[in-house]
N, C-alpha and C positions, 0 to 999 in steps of 0.2 A: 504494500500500500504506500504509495507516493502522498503522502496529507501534508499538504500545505498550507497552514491556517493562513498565510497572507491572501490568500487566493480568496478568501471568506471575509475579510476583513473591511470596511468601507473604503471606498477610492482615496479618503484624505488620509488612509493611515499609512499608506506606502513612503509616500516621500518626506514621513515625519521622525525626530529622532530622538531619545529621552532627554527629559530635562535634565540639565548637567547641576548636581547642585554642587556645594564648598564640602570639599574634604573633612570627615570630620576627626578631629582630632583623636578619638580612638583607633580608627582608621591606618592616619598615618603614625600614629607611635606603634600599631602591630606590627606596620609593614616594615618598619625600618628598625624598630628594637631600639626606639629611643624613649625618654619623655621629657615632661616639663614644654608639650611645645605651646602655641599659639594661634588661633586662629582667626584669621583679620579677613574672611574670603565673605561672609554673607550678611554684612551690613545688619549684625545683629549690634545690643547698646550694652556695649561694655559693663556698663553702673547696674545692667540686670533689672528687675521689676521692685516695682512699688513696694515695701515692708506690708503697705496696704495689702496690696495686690499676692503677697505669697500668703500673708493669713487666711485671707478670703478663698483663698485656692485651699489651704488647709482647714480649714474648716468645712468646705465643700466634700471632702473626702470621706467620712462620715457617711451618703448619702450615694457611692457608687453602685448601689443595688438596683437603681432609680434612673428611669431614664430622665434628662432635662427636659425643664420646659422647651417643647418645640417651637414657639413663639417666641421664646425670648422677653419675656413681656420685660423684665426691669431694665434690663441694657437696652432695651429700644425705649424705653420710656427717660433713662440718664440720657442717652444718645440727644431724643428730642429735644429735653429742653436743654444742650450743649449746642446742638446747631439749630435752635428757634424755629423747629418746625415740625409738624404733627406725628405722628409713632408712625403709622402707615404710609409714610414717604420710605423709610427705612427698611433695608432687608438685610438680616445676617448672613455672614456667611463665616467656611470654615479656613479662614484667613481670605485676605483682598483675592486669593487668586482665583477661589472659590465663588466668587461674586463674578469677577473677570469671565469664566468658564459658563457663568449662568446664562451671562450677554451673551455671549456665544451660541448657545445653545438655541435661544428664545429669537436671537434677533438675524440667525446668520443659517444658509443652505446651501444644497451646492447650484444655487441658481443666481446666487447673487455674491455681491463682491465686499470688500473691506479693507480701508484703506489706513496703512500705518507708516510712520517713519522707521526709514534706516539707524539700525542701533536702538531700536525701542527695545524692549523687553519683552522677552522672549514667550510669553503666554500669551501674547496678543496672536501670533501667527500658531500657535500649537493649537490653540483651541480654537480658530479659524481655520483651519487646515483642517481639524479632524472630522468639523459638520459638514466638510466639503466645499465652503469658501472659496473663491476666487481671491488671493492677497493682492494688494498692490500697493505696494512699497516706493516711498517719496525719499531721495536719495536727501541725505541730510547736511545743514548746511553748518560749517562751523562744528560739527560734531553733533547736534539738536536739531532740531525741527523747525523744517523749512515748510511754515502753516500755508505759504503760496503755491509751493510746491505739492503740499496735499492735497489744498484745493482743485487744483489744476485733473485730480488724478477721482475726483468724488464726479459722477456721472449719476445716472437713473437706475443702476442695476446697483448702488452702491449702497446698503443698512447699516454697517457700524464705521464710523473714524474712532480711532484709540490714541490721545495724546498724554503722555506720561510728564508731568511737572511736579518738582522734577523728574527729571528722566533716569533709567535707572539703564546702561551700568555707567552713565557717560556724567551726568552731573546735573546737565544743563535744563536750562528753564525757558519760559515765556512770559510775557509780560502780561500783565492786566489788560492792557491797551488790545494787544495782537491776538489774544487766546480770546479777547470777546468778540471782537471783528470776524474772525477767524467761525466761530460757535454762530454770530447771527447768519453770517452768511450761509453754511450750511442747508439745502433742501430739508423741507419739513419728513420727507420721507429717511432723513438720517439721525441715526443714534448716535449724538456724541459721548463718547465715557475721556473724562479725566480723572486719571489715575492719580492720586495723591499720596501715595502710599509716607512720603517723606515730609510732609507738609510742615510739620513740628520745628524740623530741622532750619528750616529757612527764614533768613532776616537778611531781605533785601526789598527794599521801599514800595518799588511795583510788583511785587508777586501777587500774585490773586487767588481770594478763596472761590473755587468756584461754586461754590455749595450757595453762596449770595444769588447765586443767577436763576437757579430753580425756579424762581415761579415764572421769570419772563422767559426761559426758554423748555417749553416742556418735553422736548426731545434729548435733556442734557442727566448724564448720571456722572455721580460724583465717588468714587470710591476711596476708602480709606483703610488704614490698619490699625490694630494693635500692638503687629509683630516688631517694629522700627524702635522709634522713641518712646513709647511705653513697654520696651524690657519683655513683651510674650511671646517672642517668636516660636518656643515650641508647645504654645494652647494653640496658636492657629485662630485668633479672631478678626475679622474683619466685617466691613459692612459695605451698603452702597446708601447716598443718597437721589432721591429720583422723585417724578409725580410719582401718586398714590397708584396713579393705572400704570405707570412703568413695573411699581415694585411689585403691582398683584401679578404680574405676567411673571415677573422674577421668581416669587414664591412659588407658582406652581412648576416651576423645575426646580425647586431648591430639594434638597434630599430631604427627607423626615429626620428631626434630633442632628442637623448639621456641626451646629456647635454645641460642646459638650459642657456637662454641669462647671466640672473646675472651672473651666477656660471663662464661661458667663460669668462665674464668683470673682475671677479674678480680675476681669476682664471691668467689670462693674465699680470694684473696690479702688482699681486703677484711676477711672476716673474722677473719684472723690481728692487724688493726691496731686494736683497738675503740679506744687514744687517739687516734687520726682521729677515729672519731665523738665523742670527747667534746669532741673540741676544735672539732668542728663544734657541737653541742647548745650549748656553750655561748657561742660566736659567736654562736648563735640569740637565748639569752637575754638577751646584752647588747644585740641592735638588736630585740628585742622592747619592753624599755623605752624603748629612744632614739626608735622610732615611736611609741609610744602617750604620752611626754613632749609630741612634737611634735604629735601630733591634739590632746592634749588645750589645747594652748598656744594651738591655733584650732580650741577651741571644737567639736571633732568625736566623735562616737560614734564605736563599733567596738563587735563580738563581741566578750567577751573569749575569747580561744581559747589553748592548749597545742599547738598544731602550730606549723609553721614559718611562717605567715601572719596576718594581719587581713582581716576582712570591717569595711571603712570605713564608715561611715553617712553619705554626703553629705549629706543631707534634703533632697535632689531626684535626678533623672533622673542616673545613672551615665554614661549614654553619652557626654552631651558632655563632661562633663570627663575621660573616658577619650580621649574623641579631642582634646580641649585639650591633655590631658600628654604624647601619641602624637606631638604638632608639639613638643613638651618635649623628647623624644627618650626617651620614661619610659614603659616597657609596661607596663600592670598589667590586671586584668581583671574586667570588667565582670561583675556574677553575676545578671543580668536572667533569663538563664535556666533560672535556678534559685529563682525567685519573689523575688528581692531585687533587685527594679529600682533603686533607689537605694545601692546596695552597690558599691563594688569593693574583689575582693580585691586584695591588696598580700604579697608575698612577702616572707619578711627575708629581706637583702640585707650584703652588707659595711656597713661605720661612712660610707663615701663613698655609697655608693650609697642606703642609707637617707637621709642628709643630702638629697642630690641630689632625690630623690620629693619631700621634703617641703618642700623652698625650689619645684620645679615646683608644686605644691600651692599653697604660696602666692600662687605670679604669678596659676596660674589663679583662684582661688579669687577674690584677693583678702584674704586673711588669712590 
């Protein structure tokens, strides 16, 4: 018997390939028989979650016999009055990608198309690809997105545009001014998602929440995370904002019990502490300059970005000195495939951990 399950498989699963995630640190110490290493590859928050946020998760434990609320009623009830607006605008999901994949699902077939930028991130095309999407990809300008060049590419067979601010692995953003321009001009038959996943991180004058624009553009969704600068990356919470007819169409592909009891507890409790985040945000900014002090002292490019990372510019091939640092004991990640073969991103990390990258850096390098 010749079985070949790709043969069975839908047409978008052929040309698709797994998500690549950051090495984890148990990983590379089995492989190599070391430890003590580091891992600066997946733009997780050094400082970790809430003191809030991990009681509330311990105390939820207690209670694993029990499925959670499938509505989520209290995170979506904090959610609202945080961003000033009704509970049923709101859909959970089981972190932002989870939301991401919902769009997908609800809004994308293989009869129509979806238009993203070069260098966006990488769930935009996997979960458009796998409903059979047609992508069509706007070569990016300055490393970010080129909103005229998108434009140019959104036609009559087009349902979703996907703009990531910032943008994730590259840095870059958009302004207030261009991302609204950008969103009215849009056909009413198109689904804008901006992706916010970083939103916390950023303090520059014209960044825009897009979450404001909801009621004047009702074709616009707004996603967010928990995983970034609220310390949860491994509960996996996220949400979307949207009209209330966006997010009932959401819900009915959302899984039954998506996000789980801890994750809600913790996820909830998080939000009662916003000085955690700011004393995360701004732990960011101080090893934001201490890395880009240290690039620049040898002689090294970078994106400049407002999220919690650098896209490095080695000016040559990422991979070996991703695997030179990897013997370092120093994870960071290579962004080859995401067209910047010379690139690795770099996470900010603690004041030790940033030092650490960057002395690794130098052995390898040489300077």
């Amino acid at each position: 018997m010749n079985f070949q399950p790709l043969d069975l498989a839908a047409p978008g699963i052929a040309g698709l390939r797994p998500y690549i995630p950051g090495k984890p640190i148990s990983e590379l110490e089995r492989e190599l028989g070391i430890t003590g290493s580091i891992k600066l590859a997946s733009n997780e928050n050094p400082l970790g979650p809430s003191p809030k946020a991990l009681a509330a998760a311990e105390a939820a434990l207690g209670e694993l016999a029990r499925y959670p609320d499938g509505g989520g009623f209290e995170l979506r009830a904090a959610l609202a009055a945080k961003h000033g607006v009704d509970r049923n605008r709101i859909t959970l999901g089981n972190g932002s990608n989870d939301v991401l994949d919902m769009i997908a699902r609800v809004f994308l077939h293989p009869c129509v198309e979806t238009v993203m930028s070069e260098h966006a991130f990488a769930v935009y095309p996997i979960s458009s690809q796998a409903v059979g999407a047609t992508v069509r990809i706007a070569p990016a300008k300055d490393h970010g997105h080129d909103l005229d060049a998108m434009r140019e590419r959104v036609g009559e067979h087009t349902r979703v545009v996907w703009v990531a601010n910032p943008n994730n692995p590259t840095g870059t953003w958009v302004t207030s001014e261009r991302l609204h321009g950008f969103l009215k001009s849009l056909p009413e038959h198109v689904i804008a998602v901006v992706d916010e996943a970083y939103v916390e991180y950023v303090d520059a004058p014209e960044y825009p929440d897009a979450s404001q624009w909801l009621d004047e553009l009702p074709n616009l969704i707004v996603t967010r995370t928990f995983s970034k600068a609220y310390g949860l990356a491994a509960l996996r919470v996220g949400y979307a904002l949207s009209s209330p007819a966006i997010a009932d169409l959401l819900n009915r592909v959302r899984q039954p019990f998506n996000v789980n009891s801890v994750a809600l507890a913790a996820a909830l409790a998080a939000l009662d502490d916003p000085e955690h985040v700011r004393r995360a945000v701004e732990l960011n900014r101080q090893g934001m300059a201490q890395l880009i002090d240290g690039l620049r002292a040898r002689g090294l490019g970078f994106i400049p970005s407002v999220g919690n990372f650098l896209a490095v510019d080695l000016g040559q091939p990422a991979g070996p000195i991703d695997q030179a640092l990897l013997r370092e004991g120093v994870i960071t990640r290579p962004i080859g495939n995401y067209g910047l073969p010379n690139h690795l991103r770099v996470t900010i990390g603690l004041p030790e951990e940033n030092a650490r990258f960057l002395a690794a850096l130098k052995k390898v390098l040489g300077r």
